[in-house]
N, C-alpha and C positions, 0 to 999 in steps of 0.2 A: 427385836422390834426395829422396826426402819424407822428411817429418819421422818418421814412421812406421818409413821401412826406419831413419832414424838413428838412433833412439830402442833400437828391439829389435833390430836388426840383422836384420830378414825382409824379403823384397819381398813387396811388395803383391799380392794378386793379382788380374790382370784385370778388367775389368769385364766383367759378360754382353754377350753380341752384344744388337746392337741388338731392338728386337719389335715386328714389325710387325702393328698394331691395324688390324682391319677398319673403323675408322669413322675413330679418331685418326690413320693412317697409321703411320708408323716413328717409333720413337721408340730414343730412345737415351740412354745415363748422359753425365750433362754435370757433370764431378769441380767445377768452377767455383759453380754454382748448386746442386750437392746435389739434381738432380733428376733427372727422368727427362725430355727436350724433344724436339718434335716442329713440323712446320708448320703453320700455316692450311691447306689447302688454296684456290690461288687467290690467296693474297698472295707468289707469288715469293719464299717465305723471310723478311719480312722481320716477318712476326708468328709467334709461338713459340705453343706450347700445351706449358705446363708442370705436370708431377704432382708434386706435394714428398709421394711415397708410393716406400717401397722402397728400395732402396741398390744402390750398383754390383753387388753380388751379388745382389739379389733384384727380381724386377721388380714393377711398381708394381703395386697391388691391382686385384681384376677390379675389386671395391666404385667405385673412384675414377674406372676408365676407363671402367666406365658412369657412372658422374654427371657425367662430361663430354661423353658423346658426342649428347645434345638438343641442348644448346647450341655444339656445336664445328658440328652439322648446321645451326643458324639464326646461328652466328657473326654473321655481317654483319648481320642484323637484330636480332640484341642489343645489337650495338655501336651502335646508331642509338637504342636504349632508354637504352643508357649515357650514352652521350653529352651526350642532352637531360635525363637524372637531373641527370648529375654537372656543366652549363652551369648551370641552376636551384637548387643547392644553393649555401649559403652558405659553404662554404668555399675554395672558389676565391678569393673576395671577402677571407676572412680571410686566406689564404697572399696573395693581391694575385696572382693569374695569371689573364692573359687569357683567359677561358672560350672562345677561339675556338681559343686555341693548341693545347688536347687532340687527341696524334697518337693512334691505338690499339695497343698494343701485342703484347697476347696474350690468351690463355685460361687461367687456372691454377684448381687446386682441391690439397686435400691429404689424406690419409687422417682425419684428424681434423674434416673440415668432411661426409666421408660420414655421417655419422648426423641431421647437419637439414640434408643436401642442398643445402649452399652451396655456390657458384662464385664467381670474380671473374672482370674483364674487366680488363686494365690498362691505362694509358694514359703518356704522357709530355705533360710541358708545358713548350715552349720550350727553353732551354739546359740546364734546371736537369736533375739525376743524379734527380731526386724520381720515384719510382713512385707514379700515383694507380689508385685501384682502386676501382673500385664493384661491388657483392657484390650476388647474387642468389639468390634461392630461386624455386624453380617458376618460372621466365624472368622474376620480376618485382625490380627491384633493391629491397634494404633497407636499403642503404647507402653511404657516401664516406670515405673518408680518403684519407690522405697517408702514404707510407714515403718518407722522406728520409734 
């Protein structure tokens, strides 16, 4: 029981069926991450393409699922842009992680990054929980950090 039905004493209701995007594929509410998650295409599941646009009742904006679907179509050749950004930048150097360690993640964008047409590409390094992301506009990255 969530906190929700214990709070007001209502259940929840449902989340919508899954929605299947002609370019992102199927995507579906993941209550976990508060998003809307979907496959690579070609990575057997094990890279995500995530919308932080919508809620278990509404499905994520057309806005977001077009500004993802360029770069969900050159994926693999972004991540090879990402890559050599986020290997080159200095903060790898400053967290102290081996710039070779970066596994690739996912694809994410959110309703709020629709309006200057940013994406991220995420990444994982080594054991650590830390989500690295480097951010793009028009397929070119503008940036690095670190969520830890």
């Amino acid at each position: 029981m969530s906190i929700f039905q214990r709070l007001f004493g209502r259940k929840e209701e449902p989340s919508l069926p899954p929605l299947n995007d002609p370019t992102l594929g199927v995507l579906h509410w993941n209550a976990d991450s508060e998003g809307w998650v979907g496959v690579v295409a070609g990575s057997n599941g094990k890279l995500e393409v995530y919308l932080g646009s919508g809620s278990a009742h509404e499905y994520p904006s057309d806005e977001v699922r077009e500004l993802l679907r360029e770069p969900y179509a050159r994926f693999h050749e972004l991540t090879e842009i990402a890559l050599s950004y986020l290997r080159t930048s200095d903060r790898p150097k400053k967290w102290k992680v081996d710039p070779t360690a970066f596994v690739v993640t996912g694809l994410e964008s959110y309703d709020h990054y629709v309006k200057s047409g940013t994406y991220t590409i995420t990444f994982a390094a080594g054991n650590s929980e830390a989500i690295w992301r480097v951010n793009f506009e028009d397929a070119k990255p503008i940036g690095c950090g670190v969520d830890d």
